[in-house]
C-alpha positions as CSV (number, residue, x, y, z in Angstrom):
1,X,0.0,0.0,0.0
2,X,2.8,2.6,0.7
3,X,4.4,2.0,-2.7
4,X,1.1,2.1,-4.4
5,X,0.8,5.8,-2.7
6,X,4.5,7.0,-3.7
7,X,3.6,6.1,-7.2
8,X,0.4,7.6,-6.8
9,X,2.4,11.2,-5.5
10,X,5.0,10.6,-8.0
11,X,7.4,9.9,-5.6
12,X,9.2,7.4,-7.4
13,X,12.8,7.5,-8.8
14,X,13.4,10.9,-7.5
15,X,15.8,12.4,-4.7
16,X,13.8,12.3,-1.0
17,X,11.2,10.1,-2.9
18,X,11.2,6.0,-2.9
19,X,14.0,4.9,-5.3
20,X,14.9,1.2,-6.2
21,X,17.5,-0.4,-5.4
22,X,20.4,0.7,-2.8
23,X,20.7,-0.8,0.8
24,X,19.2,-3.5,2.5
25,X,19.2,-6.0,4.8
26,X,20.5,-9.6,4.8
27,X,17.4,-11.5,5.9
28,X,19.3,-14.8,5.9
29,X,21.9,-13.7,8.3
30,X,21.9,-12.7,11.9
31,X,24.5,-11.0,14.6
32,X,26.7,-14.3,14.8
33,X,27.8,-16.6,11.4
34,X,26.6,-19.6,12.9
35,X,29.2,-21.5,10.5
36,X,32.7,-19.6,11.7
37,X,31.7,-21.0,14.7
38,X,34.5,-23.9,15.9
39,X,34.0,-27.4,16.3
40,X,30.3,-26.9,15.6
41,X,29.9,-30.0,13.6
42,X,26.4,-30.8,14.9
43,X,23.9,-32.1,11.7
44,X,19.9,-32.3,12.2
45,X,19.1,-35.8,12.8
46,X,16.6,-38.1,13.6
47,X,13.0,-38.0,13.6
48,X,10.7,-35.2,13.9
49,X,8.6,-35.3,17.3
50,X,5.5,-35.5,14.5
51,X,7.0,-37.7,12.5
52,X,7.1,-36.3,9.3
53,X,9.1,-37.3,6.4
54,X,9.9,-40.1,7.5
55,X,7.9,-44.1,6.6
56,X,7.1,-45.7,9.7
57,X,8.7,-48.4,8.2
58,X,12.3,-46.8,8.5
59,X,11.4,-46.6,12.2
60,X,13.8,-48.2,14.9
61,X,10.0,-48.8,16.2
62,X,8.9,-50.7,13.5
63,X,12.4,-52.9,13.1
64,X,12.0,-53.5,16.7
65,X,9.2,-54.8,16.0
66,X,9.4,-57.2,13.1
67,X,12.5,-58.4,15.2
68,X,10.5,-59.5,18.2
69,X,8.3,-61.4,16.1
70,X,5.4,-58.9,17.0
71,X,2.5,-57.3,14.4
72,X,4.0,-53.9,13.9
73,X,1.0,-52.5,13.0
74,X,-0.6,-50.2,14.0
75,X,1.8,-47.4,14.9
76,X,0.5,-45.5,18.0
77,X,0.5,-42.4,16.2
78,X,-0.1,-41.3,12.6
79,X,3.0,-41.2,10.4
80,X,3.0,-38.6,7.5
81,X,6.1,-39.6,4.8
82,X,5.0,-37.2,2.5
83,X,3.9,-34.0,4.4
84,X,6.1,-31.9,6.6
85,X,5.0,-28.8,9.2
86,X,2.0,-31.0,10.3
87,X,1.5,-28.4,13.4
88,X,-1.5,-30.2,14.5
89,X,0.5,-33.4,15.8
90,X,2.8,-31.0,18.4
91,X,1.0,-30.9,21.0
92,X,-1.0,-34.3,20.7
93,X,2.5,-36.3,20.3
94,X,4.2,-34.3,23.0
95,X,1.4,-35.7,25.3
96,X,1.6,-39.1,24.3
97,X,5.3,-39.5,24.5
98,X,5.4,-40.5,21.0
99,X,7.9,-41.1,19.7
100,X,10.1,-40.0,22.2
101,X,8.9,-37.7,25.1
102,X,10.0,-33.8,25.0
103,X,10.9,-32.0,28.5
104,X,10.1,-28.7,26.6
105,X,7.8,-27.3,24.7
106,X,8.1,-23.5,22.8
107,X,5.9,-21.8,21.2
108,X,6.9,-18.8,18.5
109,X,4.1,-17.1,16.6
110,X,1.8,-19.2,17.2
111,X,-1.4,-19.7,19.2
112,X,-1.9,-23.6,19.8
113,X,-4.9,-23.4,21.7
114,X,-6.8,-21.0,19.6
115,X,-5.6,-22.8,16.4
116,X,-6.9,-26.0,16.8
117,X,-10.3,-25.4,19.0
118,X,-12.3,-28.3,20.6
119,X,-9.6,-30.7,19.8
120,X,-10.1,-31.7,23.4
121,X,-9.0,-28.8,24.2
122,X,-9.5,-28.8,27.9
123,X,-7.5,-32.1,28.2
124,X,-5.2,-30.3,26.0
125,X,-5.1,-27.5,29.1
126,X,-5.1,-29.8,31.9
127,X,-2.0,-31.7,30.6
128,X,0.0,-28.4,29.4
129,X,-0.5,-27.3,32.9
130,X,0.7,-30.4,34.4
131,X,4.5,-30.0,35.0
132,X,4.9,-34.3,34.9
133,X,3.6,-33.9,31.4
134,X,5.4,-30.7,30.2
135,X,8.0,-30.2,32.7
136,X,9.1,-26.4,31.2
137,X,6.5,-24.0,28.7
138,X,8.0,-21.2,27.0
139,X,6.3,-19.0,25.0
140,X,7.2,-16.2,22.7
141,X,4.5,-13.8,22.2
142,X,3.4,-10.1,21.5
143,X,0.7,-10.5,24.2
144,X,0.0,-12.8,27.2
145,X,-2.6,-14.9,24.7
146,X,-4.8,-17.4,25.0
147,X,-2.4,-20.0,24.1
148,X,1.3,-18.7,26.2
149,X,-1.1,-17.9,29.2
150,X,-0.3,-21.3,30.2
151,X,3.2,-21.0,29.8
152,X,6.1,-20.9,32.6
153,X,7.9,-18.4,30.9
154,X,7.0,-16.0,28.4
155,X,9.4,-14.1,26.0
156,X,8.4,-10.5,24.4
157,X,8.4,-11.0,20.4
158,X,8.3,-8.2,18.3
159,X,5.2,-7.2,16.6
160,X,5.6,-6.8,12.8
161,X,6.2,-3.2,13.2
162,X,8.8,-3.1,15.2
163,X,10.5,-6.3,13.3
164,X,13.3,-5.6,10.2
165,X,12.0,-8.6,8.1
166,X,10.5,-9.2,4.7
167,X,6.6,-10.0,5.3
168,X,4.9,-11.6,2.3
């Protein structure tokens, strides 16, 4: 909308007025090179906590399994090969311990509880509360929400003016 009002002015291409090109910002990049840094030599691996991208059959579950002489089906949880950012199974999987239990959970732009609405959501509550379940909550939010009320700790984001990034 703002460029469609400096072209509208005829402030385009003209000293004081907006102008292509000149400096910017590396949006990739950050105060540290995270690849400078020594002996950092640490890879992603393993298996997502939703397990996406990844066959159930390439599971150590599954092998396990077959090796005991046991019916490997059906997996206790969902497995999505294909899809990936499947934000609905966070939460769900965390709770169930499957496939491996997580001692913290963190939320970033993002309202959980408001998201995904009468997905048992008061069990959902009752077991987010519950430090045996979720030993530590951190949340990073604008505003104490409906979601990071529940959390232990709550970070201030930046809203999206105050935030030097590329919004699309």
């Amino acid at each position: 909308m703002i460029n469609q009002i400096n072209v509208v002015m005829g402030n385009m291409n003209w000293t004081g007025g907006l102008s292509v090109g000149g400096g910017g910002v590396d949006y990739n990049g950050g105060a540290y090179d995270l690849k400078t840094i020594p002996g950092l030599k640490a890879k992603p691996q393993g298996l997502h906590i939703t397990r996406e991208q990844m066959a159930y059959e390439d599971s150590s579950e599954y092998k396990r399994k077959l090796a005991n002489g046991e019916n490997p089906y059906p997996a206790q949880r969902p497995w999505f090969p294909i899809t990936k950012d499947v934000f609905s199974e966070i939460i769900p999987s965390i709770l169930d311990g499957y496939p491996y239990k997580a001692d913290i959970l963190l939320w970033h732009m993002c309202t959980p509880l408001y998201s995904t609405p009468s997905t048992g959501r008061d069990e959902i509550i009752a077991k987010i509360s519950d430090p045996k379940e979720v030993p530590l909550l951190i949340a990073s939010d604008i505003v104490v929400g409906d979601s990071s009320a529940y959390a232990d700790y709550i970070i201030p984001d930046l809203m999206y003016l105050e935030q030097y990034v590329h919004h699309q």
